[in-house]
MARMI-585277 format. One line per field, with one value per residue (C-alpha): residue number from 1; residue in one letter; x, y, z. Coordinates in nm, 4 decimals. Example, Ala and Ser with C-alpha at 12.3 -4.5 7.8 and 13.67 -1.06 7.14 Angstrom:
// MARMI-585277
num = c(1,2)
residuo = c(A,S)
xx = c(1.2300,1.3670)
yy = c(-0.4500,-0.1060)
zz = c(0.7800,0.7140)
END
This chain:
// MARMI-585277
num = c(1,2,3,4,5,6,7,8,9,10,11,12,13,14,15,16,17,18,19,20,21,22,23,24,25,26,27,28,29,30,31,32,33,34,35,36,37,38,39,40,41,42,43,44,45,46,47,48,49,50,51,52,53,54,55,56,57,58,59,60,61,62,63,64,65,66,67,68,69,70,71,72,73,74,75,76,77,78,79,80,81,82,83,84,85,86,87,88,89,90,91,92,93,94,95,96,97,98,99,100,101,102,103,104,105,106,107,108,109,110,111,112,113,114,115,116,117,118,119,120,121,122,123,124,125,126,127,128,129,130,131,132,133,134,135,136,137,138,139,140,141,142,143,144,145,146,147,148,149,150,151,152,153,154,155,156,157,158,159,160,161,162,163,164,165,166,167,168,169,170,171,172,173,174,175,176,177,178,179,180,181,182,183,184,185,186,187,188,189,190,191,192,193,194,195,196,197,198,199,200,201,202,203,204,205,206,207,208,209,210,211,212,213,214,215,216,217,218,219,220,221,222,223,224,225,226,227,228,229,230,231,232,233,234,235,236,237,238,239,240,241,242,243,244,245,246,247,248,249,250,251,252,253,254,255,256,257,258,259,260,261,262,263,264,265,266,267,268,269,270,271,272,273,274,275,276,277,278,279,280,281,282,283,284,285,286,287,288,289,290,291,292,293,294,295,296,297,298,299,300,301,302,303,304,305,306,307,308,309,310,311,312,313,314,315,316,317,318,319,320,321,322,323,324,325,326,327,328,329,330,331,332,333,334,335,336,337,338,339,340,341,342,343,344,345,346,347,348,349,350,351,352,353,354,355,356,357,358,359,360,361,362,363,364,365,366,367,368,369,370,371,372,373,374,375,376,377,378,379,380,381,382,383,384,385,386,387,388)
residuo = c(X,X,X,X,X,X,X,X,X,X,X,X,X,X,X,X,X,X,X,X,X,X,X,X,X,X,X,X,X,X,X,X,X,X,X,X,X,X,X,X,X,X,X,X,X,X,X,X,X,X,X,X,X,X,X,X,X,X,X,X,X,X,X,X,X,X,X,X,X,X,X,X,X,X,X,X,X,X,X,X,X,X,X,X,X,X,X,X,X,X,X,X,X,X,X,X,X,X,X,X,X,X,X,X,X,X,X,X,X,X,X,X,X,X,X,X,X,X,X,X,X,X,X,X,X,X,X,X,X,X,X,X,X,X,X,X,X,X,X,X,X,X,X,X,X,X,X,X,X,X,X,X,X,X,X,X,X,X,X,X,X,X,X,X,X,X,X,X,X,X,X,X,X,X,X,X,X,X,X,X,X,X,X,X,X,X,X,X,X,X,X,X,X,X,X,X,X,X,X,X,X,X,X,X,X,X,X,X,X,X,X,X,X,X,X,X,X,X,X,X,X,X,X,X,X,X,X,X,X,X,X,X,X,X,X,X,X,X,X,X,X,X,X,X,X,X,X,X,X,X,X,X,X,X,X,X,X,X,X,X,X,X,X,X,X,X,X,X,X,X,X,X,X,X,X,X,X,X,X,X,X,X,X,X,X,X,X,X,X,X,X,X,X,X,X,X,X,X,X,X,X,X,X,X,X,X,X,X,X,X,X,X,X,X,X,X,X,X,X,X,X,X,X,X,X,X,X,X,X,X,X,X,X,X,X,X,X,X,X,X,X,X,X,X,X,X,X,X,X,X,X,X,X,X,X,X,X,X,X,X,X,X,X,X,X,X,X,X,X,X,X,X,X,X,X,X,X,X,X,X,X,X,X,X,X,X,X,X)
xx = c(0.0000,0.2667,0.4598,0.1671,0.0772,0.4740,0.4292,0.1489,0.3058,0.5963,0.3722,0.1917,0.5394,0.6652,0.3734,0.3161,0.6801,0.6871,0.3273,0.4543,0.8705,0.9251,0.7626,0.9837,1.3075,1.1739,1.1421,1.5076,1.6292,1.4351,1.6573,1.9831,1.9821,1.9478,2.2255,2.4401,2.3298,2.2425,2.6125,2.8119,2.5170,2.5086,2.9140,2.8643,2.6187,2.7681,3.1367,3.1232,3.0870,3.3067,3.6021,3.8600,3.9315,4.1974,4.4689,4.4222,4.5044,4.8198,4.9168,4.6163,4.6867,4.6368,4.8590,5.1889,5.4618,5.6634,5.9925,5.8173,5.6773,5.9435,5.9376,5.5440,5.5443,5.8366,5.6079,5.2638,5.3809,5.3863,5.0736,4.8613,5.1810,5.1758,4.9134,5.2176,5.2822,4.9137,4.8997,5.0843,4.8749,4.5703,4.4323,4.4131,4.3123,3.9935,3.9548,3.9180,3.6686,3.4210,3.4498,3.3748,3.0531,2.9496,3.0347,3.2121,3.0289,3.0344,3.2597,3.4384,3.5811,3.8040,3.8126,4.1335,4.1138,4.2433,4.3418,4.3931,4.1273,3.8756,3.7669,3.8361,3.5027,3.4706,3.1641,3.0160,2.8031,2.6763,2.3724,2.2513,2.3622,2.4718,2.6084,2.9335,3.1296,3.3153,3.6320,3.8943,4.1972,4.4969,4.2461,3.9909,3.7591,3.4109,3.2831,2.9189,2.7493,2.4824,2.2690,2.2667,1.9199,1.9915,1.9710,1.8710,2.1788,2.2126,1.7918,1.8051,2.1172,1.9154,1.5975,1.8173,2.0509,1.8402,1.4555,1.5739,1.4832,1.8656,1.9338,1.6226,1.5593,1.8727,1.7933,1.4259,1.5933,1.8569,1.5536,1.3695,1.6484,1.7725,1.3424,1.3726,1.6496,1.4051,1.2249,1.4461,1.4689,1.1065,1.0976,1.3610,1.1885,0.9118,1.0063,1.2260,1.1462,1.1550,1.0379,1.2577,0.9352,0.9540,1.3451,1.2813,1.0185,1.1997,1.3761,1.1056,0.9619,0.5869,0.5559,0.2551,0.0241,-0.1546,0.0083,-0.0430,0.1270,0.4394,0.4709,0.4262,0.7654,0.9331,0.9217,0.9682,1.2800,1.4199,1.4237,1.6014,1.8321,1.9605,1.8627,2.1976,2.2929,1.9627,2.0970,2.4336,2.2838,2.0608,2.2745,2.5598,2.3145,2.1867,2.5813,2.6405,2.2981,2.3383,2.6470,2.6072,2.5582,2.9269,2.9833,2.7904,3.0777,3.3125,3.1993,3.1375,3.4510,3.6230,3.7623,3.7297,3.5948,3.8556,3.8339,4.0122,4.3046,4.2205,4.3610,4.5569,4.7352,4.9124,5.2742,5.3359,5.2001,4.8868,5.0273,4.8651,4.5932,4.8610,5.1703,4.9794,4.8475,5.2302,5.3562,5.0643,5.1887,5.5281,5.4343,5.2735,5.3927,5.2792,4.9086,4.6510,4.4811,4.0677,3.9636,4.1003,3.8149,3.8014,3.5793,3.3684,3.6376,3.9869,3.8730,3.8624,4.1956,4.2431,4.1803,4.3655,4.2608,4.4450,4.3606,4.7278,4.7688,4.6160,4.2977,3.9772,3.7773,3.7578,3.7767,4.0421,4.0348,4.3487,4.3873,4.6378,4.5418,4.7060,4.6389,4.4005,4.6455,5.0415,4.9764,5.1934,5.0838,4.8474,4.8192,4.7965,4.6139,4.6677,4.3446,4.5133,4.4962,4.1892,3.8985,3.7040,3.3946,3.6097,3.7989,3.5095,3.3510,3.6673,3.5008,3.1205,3.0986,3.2466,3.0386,2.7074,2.7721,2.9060,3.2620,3.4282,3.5738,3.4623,3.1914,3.0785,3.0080,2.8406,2.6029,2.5473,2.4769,2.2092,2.0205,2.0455,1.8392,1.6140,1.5094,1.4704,1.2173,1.0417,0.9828,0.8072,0.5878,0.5442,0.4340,0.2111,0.0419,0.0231,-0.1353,-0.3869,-0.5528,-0.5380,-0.7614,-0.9892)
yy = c(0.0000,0.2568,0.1516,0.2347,0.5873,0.6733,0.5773,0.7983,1.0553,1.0117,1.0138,1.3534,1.4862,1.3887,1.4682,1.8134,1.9029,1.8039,1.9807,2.3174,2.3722,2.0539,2.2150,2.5498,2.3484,2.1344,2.4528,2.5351,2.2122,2.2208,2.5855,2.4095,2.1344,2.3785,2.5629,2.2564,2.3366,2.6903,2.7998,2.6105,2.6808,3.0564,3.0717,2.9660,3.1179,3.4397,3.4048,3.8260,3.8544,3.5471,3.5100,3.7948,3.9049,3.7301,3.9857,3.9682,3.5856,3.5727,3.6895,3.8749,4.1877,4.0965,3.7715,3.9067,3.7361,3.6615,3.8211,4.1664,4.1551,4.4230,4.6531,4.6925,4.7746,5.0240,5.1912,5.1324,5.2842,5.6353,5.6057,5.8636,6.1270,6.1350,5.9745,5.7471,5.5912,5.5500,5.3554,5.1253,5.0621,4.9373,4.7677,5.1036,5.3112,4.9999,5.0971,5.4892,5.3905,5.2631,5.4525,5.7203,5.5624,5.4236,5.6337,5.6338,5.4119,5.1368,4.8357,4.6232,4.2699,4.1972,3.8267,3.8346,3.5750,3.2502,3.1155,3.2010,3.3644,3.4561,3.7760,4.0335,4.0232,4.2977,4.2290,4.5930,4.6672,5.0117,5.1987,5.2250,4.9689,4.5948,4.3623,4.2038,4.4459,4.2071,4.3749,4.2804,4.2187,4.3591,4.7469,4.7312,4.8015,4.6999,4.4137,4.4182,4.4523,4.2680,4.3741,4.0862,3.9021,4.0145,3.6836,3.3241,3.1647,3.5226,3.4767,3.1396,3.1675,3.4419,3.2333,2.9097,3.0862,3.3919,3.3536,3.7297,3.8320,3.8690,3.7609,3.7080,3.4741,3.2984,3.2573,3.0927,2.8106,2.7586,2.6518,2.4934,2.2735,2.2202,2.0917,1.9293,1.6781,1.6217,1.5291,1.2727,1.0848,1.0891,0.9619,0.6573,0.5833,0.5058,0.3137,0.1018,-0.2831,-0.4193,-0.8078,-1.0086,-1.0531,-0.6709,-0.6656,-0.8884,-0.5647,-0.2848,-0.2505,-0.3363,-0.0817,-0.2078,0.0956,-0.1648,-0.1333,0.2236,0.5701,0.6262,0.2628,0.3331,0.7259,0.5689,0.3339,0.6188,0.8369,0.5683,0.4103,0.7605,0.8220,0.5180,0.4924,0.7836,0.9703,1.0121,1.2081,1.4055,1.4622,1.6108,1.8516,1.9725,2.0126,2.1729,2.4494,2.5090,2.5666,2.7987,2.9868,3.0662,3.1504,3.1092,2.7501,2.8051,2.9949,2.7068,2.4763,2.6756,2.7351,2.3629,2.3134,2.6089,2.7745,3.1710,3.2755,3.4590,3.8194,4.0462,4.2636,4.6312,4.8876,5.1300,5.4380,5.4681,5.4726,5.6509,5.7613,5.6042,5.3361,5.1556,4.8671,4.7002,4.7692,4.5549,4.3019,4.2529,4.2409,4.0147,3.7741,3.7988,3.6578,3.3305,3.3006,2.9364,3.0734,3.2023,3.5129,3.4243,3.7536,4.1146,4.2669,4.6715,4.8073,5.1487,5.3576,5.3313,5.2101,4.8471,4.6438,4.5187,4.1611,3.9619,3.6142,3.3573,2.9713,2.7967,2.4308,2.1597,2.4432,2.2692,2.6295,2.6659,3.0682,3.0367,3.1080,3.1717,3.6147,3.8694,4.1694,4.5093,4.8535,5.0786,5.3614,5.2703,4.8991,4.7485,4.3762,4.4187,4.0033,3.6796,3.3827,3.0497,2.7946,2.5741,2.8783,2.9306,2.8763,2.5380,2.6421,2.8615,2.5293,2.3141,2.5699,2.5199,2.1604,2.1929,2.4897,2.3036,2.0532,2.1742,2.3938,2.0301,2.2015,1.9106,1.6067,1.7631,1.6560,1.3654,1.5950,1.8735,1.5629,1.3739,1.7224,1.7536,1.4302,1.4212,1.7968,1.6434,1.3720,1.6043,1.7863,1.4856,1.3344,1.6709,1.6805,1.2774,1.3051,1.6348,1.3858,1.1032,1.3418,1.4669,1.1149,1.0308,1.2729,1.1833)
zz = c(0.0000,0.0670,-0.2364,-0.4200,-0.2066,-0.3475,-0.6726,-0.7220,-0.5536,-0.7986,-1.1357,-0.9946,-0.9953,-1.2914,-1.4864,-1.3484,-1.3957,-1.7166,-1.8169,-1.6991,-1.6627,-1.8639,-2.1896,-2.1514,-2.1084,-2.4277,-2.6499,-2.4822,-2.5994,-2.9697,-3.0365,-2.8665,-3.1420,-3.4123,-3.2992,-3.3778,-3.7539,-3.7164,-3.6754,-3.9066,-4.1957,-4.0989,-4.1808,-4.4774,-4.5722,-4.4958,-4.6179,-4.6521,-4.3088,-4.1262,-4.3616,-4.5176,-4.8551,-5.0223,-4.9460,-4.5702,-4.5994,-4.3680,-4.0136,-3.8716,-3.7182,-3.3385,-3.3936,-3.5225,-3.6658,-3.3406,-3.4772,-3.5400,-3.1958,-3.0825,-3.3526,-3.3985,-2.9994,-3.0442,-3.2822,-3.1534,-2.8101,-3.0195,-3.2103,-3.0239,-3.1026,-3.5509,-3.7663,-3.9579,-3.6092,-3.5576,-3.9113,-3.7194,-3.4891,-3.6142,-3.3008,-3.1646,-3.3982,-3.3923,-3.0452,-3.1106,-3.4001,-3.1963,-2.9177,-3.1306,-3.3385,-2.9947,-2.7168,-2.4403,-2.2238,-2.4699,-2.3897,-2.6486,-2.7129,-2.9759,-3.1541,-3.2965,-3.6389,-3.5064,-3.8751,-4.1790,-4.3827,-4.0677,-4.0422,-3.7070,-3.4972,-3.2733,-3.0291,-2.9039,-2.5916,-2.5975,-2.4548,-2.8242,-3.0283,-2.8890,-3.1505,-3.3385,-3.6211,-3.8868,-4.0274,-4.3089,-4.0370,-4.3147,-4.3800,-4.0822,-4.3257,-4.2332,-4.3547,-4.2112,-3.9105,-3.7344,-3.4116,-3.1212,-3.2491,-3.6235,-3.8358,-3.7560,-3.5924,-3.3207,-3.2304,-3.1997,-2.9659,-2.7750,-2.7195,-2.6354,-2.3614,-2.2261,-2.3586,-2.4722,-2.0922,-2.0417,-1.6714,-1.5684,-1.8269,-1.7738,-1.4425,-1.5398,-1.7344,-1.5034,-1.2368,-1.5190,-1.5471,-1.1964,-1.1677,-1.4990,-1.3513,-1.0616,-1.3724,-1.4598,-1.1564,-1.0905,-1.4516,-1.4068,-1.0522,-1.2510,-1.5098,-1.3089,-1.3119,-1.0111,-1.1236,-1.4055,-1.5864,-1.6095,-1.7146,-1.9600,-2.1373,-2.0095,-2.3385,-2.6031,-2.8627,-2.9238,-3.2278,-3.3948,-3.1406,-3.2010,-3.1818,-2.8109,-2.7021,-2.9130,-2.8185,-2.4798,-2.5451,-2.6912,-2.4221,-2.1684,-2.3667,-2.4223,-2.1096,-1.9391,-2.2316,-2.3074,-1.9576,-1.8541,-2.1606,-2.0474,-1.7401,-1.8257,-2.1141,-1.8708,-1.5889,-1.8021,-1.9394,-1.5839,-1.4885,-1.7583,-1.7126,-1.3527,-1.2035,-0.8414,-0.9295,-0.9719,-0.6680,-0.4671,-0.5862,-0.4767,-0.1257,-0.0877,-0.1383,0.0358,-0.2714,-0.3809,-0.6727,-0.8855,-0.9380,-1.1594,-1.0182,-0.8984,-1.1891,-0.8969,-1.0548,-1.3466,-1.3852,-1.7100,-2.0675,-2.1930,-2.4345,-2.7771,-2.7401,-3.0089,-2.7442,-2.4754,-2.6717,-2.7879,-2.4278,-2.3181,-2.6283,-2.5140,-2.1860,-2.3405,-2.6498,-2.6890,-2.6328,-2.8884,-2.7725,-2.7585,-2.6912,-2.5880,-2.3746,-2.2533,-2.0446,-2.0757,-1.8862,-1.7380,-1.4086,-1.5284,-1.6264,-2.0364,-2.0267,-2.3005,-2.2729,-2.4117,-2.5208,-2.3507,-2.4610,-2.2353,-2.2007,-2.3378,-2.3626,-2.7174,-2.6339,-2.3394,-1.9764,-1.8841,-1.8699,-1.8143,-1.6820,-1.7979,-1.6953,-1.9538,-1.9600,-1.9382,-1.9795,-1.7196,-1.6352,-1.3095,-1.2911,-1.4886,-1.3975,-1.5912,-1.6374,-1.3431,-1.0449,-1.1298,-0.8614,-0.8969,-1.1105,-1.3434,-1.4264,-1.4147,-1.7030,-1.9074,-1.9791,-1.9578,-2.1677,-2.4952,-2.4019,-2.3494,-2.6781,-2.8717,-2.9728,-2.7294,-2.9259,-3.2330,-3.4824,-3.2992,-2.9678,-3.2490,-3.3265,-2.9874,-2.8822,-3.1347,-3.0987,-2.7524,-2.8036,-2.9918,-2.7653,-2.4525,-2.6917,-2.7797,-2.4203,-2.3450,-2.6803,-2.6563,-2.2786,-2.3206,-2.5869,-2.3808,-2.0618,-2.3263,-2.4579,-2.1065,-2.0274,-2.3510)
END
């Protein structure tokens, strides 16, 4: 009898989970399986905007020849003093672009080309205008522009990470999830044979037996089979949703959350973008840079982030910090000093967004989407002829 009271208990849950948070986090999942196909198809699609014209095939400009290193800081270090010094600084004279077209409390990050042929992405954050600026990396000559929902593969991303509520919205999926893994168990409790007579059918597909029987088998057979995968999708987009998820793991385990050096006073001249991205790839010159990121104002350091080997993050984690005016080296932190979550996002981001192990993670990544959005439309059908 109580078995019974538990079970029932158990199939309220799952059922009323799945009718309400379950269908959001099903949508979720739908637009994270296009994004497998989205991204790559949107690239080329749009060669104009993601790859270079011939002539900038070659070293791009934030990822110098290592043997001219020297000589482009020499001269980028005067490029605010004679407009032929500032020609050779073209990372700066980026910087004073925008700043201008955007104002002054817009912040900018810089995607340097990491091969040959990419174009120079510069991602914008402005009180006007928020989107991603695709330049020729040899001219800086714009190749287009696109706002932060513009095309199919940017809305998509939008609805899949934020529900385009920003914070808040990241926040709703990260519970969604965290209740759709209660989901989950609920779901396994219940399907869980308890007889051999029952092992023996907890595998079969009877798909000849009407529509409702074999949606019935699907969603039960997805779920025990390829729940696990389930599981870690789900929990991996809750982790990179919310971040005191990450700060939870950290205090469990008695570690501090890293935090970017205080900028202090300046020791000198204000010196190029170019000159500290040359020091910074001086420092790590086995690295690619992933991103160079600059705040609104000089309050906040220039972080250069750079992908080291052995780092997993297809963007990088590991940073050093410079000062916005004279550019002296405030602090560097390598992926392994990092605190606990920051290294434990160095894995689950690739593989929540299927860039880890390459194409076969893209497409495990996909199907496994796919399947979390079928359980919730084959077990909204299956409450709805119940109820016929």
């Amino acid at each position: 009898m109580a078995l019974a009271k538990a079970r029932k208990v158990w199939m309220w849950l799952h059922r009323w989970v799945g009718l309400t948070l379950g269908l959001l986090l099903a949508a979720a999942a739908l637009l994270g399986a296009l994004m497998t196909v989205l991204r790559p198809l949107d690239e080329a699609l749009h060669p104009a905007l993601f790859r270079a014209p011939a002539h900038a095939v070659g070293a791009p400009v934030a990822q110098v020849d290592p043997g001219a290193r020297t000589a482009m800081a020499g001269a980028a270090a005067t490029a605010s003093a004679s407009p032929s010094a500032a020609e050779a600084a073209p990372l700066e004279t980026l910087r004073r672009r925008i700043a201008a077209e955007f104002g002054p409390q817009s912040t900018m990050t810089l995607r340097p080309p990491r091969e040959d042929g990419e174009s120079l992405r510069v991602l914008v954050r402005g009180p006007a205008w928020e989107g991603t600026l695709y330049l020729d990396p040899a001219t800086l000559a714009e190749l287009g522009r696109r706002g932060e929902t513009d095309g199919a593969a940017n809305l998509v991303f939008e609805l899949h990470s934020a529900l385009l509520l920003g914070d808040t919205g990241k926040a709703v999926l990260a519970f969604t999830s965290l209740a759709y893994l209660a989901l989950l168990v609920t779901g396994l409790v219940l399907w869980w044979p308890t007889t051999r007579a029952q092992w023996r059918h907890a595998f079969k597909l009877k798909l000849d037996k009407g529509a409702t029987r074999g949606l019935f088998d699907l969603h039960r057979f997805g779920g025990a089979v390829l729940g696990l995968l389930v599981a870690v999708a789900v929990a991996s987009g809750a982790w990179m949703a919310y971040r005191p998820i990450g700060g939870w793991v950290n205090a469990m385990v008695g570690d501090a959350a890293t935090k970017p050096p205080k900028v202090g006073k300046d020791h000198g001249e204000r010196v190029t973008l170019d000159a500290m991205v040359a020091q910074a790839r001086a420092r790590w010159p086995e690295g690619q840079i992933g991103y160079v990121q600059l705040a609104a104002s000089d309050g906040k350091p220039v972080r250069i982030r750079f992908k080291l080997p052995g780092d997993p993050h297809p963007n990088g984690l590991s940073s050093i910090w410079m000062h916005p005016v004279d550019g002296h080296v405030l602090g560097q932190q390598r992926l392994e000093q990092l605190d606990l979550a920051t290294r434990s996002t160095a894995w689950i981001y690739p593989l929540h967004a299927g860039e880890l192990f390459g194409t076969a993670n893209r497409v495990v990544t996909g199907v496994v989407g796919l399947v979390l959005f079928g359980m919730g439309v084959t077990g909204t059908w299956l409450w709805w002829r119940r109820r016929r």
